[in-house]
C-alpha positions as CSV (number, residue, x, y, z in Angstrom):
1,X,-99.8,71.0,-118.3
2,X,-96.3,71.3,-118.2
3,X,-96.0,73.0,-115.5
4,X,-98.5,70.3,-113.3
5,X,-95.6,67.5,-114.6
6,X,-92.8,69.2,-113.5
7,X,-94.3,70.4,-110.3
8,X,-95.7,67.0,-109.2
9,X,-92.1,65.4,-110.2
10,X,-90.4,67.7,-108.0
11,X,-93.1,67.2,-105.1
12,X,-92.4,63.4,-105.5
13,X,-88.7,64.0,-105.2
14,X,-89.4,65.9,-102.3
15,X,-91.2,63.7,-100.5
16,X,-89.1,60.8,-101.2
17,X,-86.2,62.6,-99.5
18,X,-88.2,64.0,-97.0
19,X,-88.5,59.6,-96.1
20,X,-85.1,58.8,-96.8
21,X,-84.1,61.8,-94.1
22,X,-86.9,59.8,-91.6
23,X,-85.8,56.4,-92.5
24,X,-81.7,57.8,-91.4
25,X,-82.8,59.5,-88.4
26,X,-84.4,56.2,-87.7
27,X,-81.7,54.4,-88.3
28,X,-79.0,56.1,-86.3
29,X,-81.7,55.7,-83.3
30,X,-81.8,52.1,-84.1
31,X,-77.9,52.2,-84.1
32,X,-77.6,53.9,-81.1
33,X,-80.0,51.4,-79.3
34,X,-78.7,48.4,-80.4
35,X,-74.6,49.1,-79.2
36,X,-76.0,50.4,-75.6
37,X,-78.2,47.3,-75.8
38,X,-74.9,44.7,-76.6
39,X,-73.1,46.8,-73.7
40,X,-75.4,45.6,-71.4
41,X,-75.9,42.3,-72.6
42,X,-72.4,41.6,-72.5
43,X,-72.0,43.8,-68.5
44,X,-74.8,41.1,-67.3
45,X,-72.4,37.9,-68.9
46,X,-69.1,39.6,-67.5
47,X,-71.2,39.7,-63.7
48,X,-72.5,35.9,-64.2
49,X,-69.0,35.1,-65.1
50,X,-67.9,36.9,-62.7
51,X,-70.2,34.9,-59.8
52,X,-69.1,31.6,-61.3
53,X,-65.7,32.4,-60.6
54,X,-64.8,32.5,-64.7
55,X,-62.0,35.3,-64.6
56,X,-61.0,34.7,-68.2
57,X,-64.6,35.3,-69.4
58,X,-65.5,37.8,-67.2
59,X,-62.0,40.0,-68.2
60,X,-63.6,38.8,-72.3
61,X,-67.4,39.7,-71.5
62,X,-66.1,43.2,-69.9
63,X,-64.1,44.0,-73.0
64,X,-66.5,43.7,-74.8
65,X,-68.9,45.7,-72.7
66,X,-66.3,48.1,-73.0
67,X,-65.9,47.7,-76.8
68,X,-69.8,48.6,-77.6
69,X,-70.0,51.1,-74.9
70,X,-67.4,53.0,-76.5
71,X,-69.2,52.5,-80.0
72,X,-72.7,53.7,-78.7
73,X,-70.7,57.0,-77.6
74,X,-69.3,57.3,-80.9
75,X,-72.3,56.9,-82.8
76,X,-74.2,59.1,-80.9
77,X,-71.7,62.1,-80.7
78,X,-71.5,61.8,-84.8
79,X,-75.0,61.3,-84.8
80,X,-75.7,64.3,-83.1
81,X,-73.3,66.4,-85.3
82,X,-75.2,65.5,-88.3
83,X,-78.6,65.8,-86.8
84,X,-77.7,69.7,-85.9
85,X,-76.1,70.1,-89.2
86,X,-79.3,68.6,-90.8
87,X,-82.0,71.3,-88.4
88,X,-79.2,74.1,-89.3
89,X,-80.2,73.4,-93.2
90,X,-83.7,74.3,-92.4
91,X,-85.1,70.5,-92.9
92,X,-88.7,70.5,-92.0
């Protein structure tokens, strides 16, 4: 009887991980997605600004662009480093 307890706590502690490590994964996708999705958001108001002859919003909107572009890259690089750490460690 012991041996059921201990076994189904450690099965729930499993499985709770085992979320946890889909929940992150999820949310370093969602991460990912959301700076290349500002990026572009903020490309398409640098071109409108950029057609209404608005240089000082257009030079803003395109650092911006710039700013998230960068970000996305540098999420997804460490991203990537942990995912292959994570598949290294034999995570199902």
């Amino acid at each position: 009887q012991v041996y059921r307890v201990h076994w189904l706590r450690a099965k729930a502690l499993r499985d709770r991980w085992k979320e946890e490590m889909t929940l992150v994964q999820l949310e370093m996708d969602w991460t990912c997605h959301y700076f290349s999705w500002r990026a572009t958001q903020w490309g398409d108001r640098m071109r409108e600004s950029l057609e209404k002859c608005l240089p000082g919003h257009a030079c803003y909107s395109g650092r911006q662009s710039q700013m998230y572009s960068l970000l996305a890259q540098d999420a997804q690089a460490a991203f990537q480093d942990l995912q292959s750490m994570s598949i290294e460690t034999g995570d199902e």
